[in-house]
C-alpha positions in Angstrom: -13.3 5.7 -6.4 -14.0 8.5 -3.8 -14.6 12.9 -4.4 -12.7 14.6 -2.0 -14.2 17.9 -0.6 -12.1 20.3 -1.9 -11.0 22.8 0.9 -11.6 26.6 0.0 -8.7 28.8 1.2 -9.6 32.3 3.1 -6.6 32.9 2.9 -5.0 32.7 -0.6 -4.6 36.2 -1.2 -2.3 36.6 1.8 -0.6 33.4 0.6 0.0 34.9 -2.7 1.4 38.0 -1.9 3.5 36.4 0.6 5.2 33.8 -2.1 5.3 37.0 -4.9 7.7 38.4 -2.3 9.7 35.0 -2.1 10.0 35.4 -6.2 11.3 38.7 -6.2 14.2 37.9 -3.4 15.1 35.1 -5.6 15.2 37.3 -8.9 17.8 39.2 -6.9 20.5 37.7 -6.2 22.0 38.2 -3.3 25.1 40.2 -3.5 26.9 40.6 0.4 28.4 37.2 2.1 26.4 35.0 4.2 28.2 33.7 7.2 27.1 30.0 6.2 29.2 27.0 7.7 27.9 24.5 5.8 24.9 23.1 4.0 23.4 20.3 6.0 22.7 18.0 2.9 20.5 15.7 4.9 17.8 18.0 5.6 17.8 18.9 2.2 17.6 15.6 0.9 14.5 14.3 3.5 12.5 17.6 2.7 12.9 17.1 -1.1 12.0 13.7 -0.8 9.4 14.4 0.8 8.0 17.5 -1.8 8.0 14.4 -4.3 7.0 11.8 -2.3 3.8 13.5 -1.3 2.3 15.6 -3.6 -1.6 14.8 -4.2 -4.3 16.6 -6.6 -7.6 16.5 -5.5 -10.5 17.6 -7.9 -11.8 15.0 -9.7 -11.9 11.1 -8.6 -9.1 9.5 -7.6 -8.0 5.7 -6.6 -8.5 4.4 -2.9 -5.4 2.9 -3.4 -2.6 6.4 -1.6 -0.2 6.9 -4.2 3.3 7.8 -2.8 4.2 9.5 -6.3 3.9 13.2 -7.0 0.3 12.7 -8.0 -2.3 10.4 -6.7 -2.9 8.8 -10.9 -6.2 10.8 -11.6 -9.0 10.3 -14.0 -8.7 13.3 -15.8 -9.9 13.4 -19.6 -9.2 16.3 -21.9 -11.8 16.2 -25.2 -8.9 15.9 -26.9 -6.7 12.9 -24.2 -6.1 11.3 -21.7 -3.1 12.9 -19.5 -0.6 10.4 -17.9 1.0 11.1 -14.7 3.9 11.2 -12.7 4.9 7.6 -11.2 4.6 6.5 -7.5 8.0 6.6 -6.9 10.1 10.3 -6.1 11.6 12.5 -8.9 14.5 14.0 -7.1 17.4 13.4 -4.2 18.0 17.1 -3.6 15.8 19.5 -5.3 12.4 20.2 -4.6 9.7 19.8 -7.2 7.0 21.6 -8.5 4.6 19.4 -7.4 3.6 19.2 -3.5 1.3 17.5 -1.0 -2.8 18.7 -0.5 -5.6 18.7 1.5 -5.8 15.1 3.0 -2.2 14.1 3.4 0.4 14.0 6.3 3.5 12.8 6.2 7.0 11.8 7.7 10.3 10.8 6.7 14.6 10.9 7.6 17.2 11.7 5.0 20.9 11.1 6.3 23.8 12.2 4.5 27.6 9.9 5.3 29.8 11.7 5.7 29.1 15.0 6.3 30.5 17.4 4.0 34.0 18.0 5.4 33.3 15.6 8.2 33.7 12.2 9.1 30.1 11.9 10.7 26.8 11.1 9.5 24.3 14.0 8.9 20.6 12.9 9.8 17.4 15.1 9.6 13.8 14.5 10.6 10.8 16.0 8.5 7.1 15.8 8.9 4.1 17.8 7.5 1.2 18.1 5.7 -0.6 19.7 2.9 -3.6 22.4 2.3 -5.7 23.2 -0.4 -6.1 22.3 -3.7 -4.0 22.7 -6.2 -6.1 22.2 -9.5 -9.2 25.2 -8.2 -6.7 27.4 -6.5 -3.7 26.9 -5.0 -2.0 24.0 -3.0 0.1 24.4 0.1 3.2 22.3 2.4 4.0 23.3 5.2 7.1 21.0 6.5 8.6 21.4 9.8 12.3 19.9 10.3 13.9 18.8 12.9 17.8 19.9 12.0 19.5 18.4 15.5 17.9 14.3 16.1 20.1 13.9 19.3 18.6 17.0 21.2 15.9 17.7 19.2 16.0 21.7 20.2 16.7 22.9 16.9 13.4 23.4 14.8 12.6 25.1 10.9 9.9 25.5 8.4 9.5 25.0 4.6 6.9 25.9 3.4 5.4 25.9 -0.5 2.4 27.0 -2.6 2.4 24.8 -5.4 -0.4 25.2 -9.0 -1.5 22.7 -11.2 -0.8 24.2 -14.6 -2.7 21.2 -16.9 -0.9 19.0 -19.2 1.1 17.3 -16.2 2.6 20.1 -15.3 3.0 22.1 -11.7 4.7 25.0 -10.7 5.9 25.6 -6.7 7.2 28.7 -5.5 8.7 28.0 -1.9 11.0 28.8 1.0 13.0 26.6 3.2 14.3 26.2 6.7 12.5 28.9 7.9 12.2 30.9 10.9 15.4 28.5 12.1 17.5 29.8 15.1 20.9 30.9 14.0 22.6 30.2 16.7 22.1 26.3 16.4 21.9 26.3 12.7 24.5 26.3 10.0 22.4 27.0 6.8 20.4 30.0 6.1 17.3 30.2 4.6 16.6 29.4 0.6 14.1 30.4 -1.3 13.1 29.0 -4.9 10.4 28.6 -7.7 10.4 25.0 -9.7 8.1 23.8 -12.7 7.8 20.1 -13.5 6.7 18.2 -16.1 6.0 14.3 -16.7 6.3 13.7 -20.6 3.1 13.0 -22.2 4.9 10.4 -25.2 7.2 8.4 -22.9 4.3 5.6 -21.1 5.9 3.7 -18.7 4.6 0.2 -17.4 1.3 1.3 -17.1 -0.3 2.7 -19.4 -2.2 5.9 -17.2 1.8 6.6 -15.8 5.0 8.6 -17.7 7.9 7.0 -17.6 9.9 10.3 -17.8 10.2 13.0 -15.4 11.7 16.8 -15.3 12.0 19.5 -12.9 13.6 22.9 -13.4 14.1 25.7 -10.8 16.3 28.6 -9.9 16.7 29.4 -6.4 18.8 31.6 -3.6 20.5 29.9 -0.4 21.8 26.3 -0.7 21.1 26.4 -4.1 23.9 29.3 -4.9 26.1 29.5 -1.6 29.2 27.7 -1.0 30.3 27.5 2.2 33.1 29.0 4.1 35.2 25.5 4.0 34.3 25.5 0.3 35.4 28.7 -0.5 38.9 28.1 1.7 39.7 25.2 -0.4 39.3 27.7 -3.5 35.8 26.5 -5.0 34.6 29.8 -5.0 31.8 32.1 -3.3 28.7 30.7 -5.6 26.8 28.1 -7.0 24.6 28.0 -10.2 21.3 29.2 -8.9 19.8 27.0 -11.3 18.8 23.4 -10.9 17.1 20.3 -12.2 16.3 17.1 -12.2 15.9 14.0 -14.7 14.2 10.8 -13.4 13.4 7.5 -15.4 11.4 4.5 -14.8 13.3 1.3 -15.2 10.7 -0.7 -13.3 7.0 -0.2 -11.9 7.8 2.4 -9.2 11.1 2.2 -9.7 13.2 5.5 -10.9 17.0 6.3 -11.4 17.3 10.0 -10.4 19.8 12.7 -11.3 19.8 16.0 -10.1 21.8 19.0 -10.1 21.1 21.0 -6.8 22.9 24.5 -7.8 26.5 23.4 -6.1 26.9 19.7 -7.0 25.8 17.0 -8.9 23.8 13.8 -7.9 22.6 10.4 -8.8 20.5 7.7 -7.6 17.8 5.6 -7.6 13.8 6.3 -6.2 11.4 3.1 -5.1 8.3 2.6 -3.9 8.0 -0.8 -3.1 4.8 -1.4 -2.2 1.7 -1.2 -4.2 -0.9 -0.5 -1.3 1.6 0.7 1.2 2.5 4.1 0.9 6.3 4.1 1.8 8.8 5.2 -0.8 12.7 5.8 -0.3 16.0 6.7 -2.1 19.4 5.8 -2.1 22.7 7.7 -3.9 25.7 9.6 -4.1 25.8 13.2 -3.8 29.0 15.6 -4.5 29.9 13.8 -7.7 32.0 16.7 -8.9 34.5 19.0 -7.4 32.7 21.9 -8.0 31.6 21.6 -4.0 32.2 19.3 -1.3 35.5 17.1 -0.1 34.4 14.0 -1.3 31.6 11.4 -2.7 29.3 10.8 -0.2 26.5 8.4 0.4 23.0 9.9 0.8 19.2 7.9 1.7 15.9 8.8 2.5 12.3 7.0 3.6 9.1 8.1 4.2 5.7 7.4 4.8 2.5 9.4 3.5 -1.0 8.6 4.9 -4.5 10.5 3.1 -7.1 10.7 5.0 
């Protein structure tokens, strides 16, 4: 068992103010058209694997052992119970979570999406990053850089969230992604969001400390409400939900089938981690189930790799 130093933030207030204004862009919904070409489903997919896959809580004593699930399983104790927390495996293929990585962890991953929507090429993304803070005392923050473009790697962006442990096994993550992109060499604007998740407190799971059942629900503006131009010319209209979720299971230790509804399309999936003392997790599914968005069923993975130090 080891206490982690828990890293005071100078900066919070700044941070805060900064996210409220992300909340109130989301709230209003954007009414004049985007000149969006199409949503690069790979980059979503490896930085939401990756908001999942890393998310740590430091506060109290945790295992040696990194965890590659949402939570590193603390040993937290009401008066009243013991909580249970989220697995090791990830909770989501396209949607980002309300839980997120903290002082002490890095990490790095690819997502690829085949075919590309309304292609007949793969899509692959590159993410990396790294967490701040602490997300029990005050706040936690990711900050993820992307790399959109793998054969020239010229084409950079930023996510970025500030995530809050709200007790009971629940977070809450307001965020913003692919940030500060340039538009000239991007096809996807910038999306913005807020997400709470919860792991179920009555579902245990093979061990006893872990839930076996796992939800997220957000609303969001960006790729989680605009169609693109090639959807909208095939007549599948201007916008998406706004509002999206996700449902994962465990059916074995570390093992989770995933669905998740991303605002435009549905998918479905499975999450694994392997490994017990390696912290490498990865995902594999179909994405564009429906014909709400999209041309066709397409296959969608991620892996990553998460190191606390």
């Amino acid at each position: 068992m080891k206490i982690f130093t828990i890293l005071k933030l100078s900066g919070i207030t700044v941070v805060s103010r900064f996210f409220i204004r992300i909340f109130i862009r989301i709230v209003k919904l954007n009414s004049c058209e985007k000149t969006v070409c199409k949503i690069r489903r790979s980059c979503s997919i490896a930085l939401c694997f990756f908001m999942s896959f890393t998310g740590k809580v430091f506060s109290e004593p945790i295992s040696s052992t990194p965890a590659i699930g949402e939570t590193v399983i603390l040993s937290v104790h009401t008066s009243q119970n013991k909580i249970i927390w989220p697995n090791r495996a990830a909770k989501s293929l396209t949607t980002p979570s309300g839980w997120g990585a903290s002082w002490g962890v890095i990490f790095v991953g690819a997502g690829i999406t085949d075919p590309a929507a309304y292609s007949t090429e793969p899509d692959v993304a590159i993410s990396f990053g790294m967490g701040l803070g602490n997300p029990v005392t005050n706040l936690g923050i990711q900050l993820s850089p992307t790399i959109w473009d793998v054969s020239k790697f010229d084409n950079f962006s930023l996510s970025c969230k500030v995530h809050r442990y709200l007790g009971k096994a629940t977070s809450l993550a307001i965020g913003g992604e692919n940030l500060f992109a340039d538009k000239k060499k991007t096809d996807t604007g910038e999306s913005y969001y807020i997400v709470i998740s919860h792991a179920f407190q009555n579902v245990h799971s093979h061990n006893p400390d872990v839930s076996a059942l796992h939800a997220s629900f957000g609303i969001g503006s960006g790729r989680f409400d605009e169609k693109s131009p090639l959807d909208i010319q095939s007549g599948k209209g201007r916008y998406g939900t706004y509002v999206f979720g996700s449902l994962a299971y465990e059916i074995f230790p570390s093992a989770n089938i995933v669905i998740d509804w991303n605002g435009l399309n549905l998918s479905a999936g499975v999450a694994l981690s392997p490994f017990q003392k390696i912290p490498v997790g990865m995902t594999l599914g179909v994405a564009d189930i429906t014909n709400y968005s999209g041309d066709r069923l397409r296959f969608i993975a991620s892996v990553g790799y998460a190191y606390q130090f």
